[in-house]
C-alpha positions as CSV (number, residue, x, y, z in Angstrom):
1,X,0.0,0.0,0.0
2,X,1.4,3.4,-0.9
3,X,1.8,6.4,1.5
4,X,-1.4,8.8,1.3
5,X,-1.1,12.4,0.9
6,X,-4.5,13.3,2.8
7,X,-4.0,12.4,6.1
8,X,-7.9,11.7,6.9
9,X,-7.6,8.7,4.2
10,X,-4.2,7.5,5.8
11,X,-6.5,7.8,9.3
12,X,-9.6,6.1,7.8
13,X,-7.1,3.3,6.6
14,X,-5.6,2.7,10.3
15,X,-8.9,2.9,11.5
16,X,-10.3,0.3,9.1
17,X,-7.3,-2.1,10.0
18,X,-7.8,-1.6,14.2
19,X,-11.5,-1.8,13.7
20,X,-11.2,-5.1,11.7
21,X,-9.0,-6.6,14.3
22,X,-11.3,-5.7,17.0
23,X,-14.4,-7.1,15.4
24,X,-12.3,-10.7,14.6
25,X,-11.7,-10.6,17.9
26,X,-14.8,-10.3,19.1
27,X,-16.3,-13.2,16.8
28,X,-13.2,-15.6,17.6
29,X,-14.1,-15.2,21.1
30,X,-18.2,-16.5,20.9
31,X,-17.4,-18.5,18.3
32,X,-17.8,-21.5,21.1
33,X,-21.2,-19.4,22.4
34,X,-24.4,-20.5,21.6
35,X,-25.4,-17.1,21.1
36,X,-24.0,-13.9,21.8
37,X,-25.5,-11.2,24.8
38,X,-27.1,-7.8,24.0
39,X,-24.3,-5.6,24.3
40,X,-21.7,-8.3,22.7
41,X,-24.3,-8.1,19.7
42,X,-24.5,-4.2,19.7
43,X,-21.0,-3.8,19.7
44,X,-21.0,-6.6,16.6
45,X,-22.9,-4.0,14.7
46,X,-21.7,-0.6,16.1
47,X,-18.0,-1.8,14.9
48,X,-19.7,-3.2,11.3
49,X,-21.2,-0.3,10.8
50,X,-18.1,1.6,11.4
51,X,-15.8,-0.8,9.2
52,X,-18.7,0.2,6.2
53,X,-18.3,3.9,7.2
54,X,-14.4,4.1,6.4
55,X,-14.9,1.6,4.0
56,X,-17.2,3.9,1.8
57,X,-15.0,6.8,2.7
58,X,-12.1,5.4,1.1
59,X,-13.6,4.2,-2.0
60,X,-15.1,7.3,-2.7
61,X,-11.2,8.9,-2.2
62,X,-9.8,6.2,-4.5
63,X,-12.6,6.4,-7.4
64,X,-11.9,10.9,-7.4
65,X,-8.2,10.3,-7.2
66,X,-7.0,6.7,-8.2
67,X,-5.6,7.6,-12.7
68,X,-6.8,4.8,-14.8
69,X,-4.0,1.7,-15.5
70,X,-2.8,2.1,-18.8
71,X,-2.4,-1.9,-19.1
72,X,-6.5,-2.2,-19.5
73,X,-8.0,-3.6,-22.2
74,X,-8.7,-0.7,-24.3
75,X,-5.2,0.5,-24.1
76,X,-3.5,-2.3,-24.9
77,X,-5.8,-2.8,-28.0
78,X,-5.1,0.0,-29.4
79,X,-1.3,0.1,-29.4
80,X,-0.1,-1.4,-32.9
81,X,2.0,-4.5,-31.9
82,X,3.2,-5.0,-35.2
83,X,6.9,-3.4,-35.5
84,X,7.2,-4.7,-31.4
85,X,9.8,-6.2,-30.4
86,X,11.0,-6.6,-27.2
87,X,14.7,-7.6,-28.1
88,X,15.6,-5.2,-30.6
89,X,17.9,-2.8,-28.4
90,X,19.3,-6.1,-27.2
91,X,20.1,-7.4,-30.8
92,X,21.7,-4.3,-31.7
93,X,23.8,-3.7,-29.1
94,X,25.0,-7.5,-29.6
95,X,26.1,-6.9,-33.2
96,X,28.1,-4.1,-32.6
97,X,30.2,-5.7,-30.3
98,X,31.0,-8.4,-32.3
């Protein structure tokens, strides 16, 4: 993962981690329960709904900021393949030496 330059996403991404740790805690420890209490279940959703939260909050970052890959589909179909060759600058520099 690369460094971010707004520090509310780089906070949002900590966040996400610590609150996806805490919530795998939380269902390691009544996975032997029959069924959880009223405040074990609250905190269940209080910390999902928190996870969706930063979630949402960094997609939304990533889909304004993130630049398009230039190895999709429609790049890569439009680049004329038919002078490529990836060993040309190789093949030259091996005649001249010899």
């Amino acid at each position: 993962m690369t460094a971010d330059s707004d520090s509310h996403i780089a906070w949002q991404r900590a966040q996400l981690k610590k609150l996806r740790a805490a919530l795998k805690a939380i269902e390691a420890d009544q996975l032997g329960k029959a069924n959880c209490g009223r405040a074990t279940q609250m905190t269940i959703d209080e910390l999902q709904r928190k996870i969706g939260e930063s979630g949402r909050c960094i997609a939304e970052y990533e889909r304004r900021t993130r630049r398009p890959l230039a190895t999709d589909l429609g790049s890569l179909a439009s680049v004329s393949w038919t002078h490529w060759n990836a060993n040309l600058p190789m093949a030259k520099a091996q005649r001249h030496r010899a």
